[in-house]
Phi, psi and omega in degrees: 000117167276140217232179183208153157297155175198098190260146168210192206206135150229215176257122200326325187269319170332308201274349178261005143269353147302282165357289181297321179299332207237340155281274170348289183317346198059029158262171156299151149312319162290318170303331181282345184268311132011284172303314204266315194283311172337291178315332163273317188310295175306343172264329132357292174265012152278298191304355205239332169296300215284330178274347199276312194320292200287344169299324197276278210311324202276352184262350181247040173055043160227149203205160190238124196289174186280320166309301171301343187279289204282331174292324158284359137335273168305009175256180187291129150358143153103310178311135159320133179276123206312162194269117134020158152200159172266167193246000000 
């Protein structure tokens, strides 16, 4: 993987629990930041794939009812998420 330089500011108490988190680990502070940004990045663009998804359902008139929206609420982590229907 080819890597780049990349400065930012953070806030002064961030950066001594970065620190402190990347010292446990036996890692660098930059690989935990590293690390840290992958990881938003990657939940970022899932979620923003995942709002792109349901829109392209709501423009081709499927929907998820509010009653399936609440009833998968109330179950366990973990339950399957109700299924699209056309409306």
């Amino acid at each position: 993987m080819t890597t780049t330089t990349f400065t930012t500011r953070i806030e002064l108490g961030l950066k001594k629990r970065l620190e402190q988190l990347a010292e446990r680990d036996k890692r660098s502070a930059s690989f935990v930041a590293n690390l840290a940004i992958q990881n938003m990045v990657e939940e970022r663009e899932a979620t923003r794939d995942l709002v792109l998804a349901g829109l392209e359902l709501a423009k081709a008139g499927h929907s998820i009812s509010e009653e399936d929206i609440d009833s998968w609420l109330r179950h366990p982590e973990g339950t399957v998420f109700p299924t699209a229907k056309a409306s």
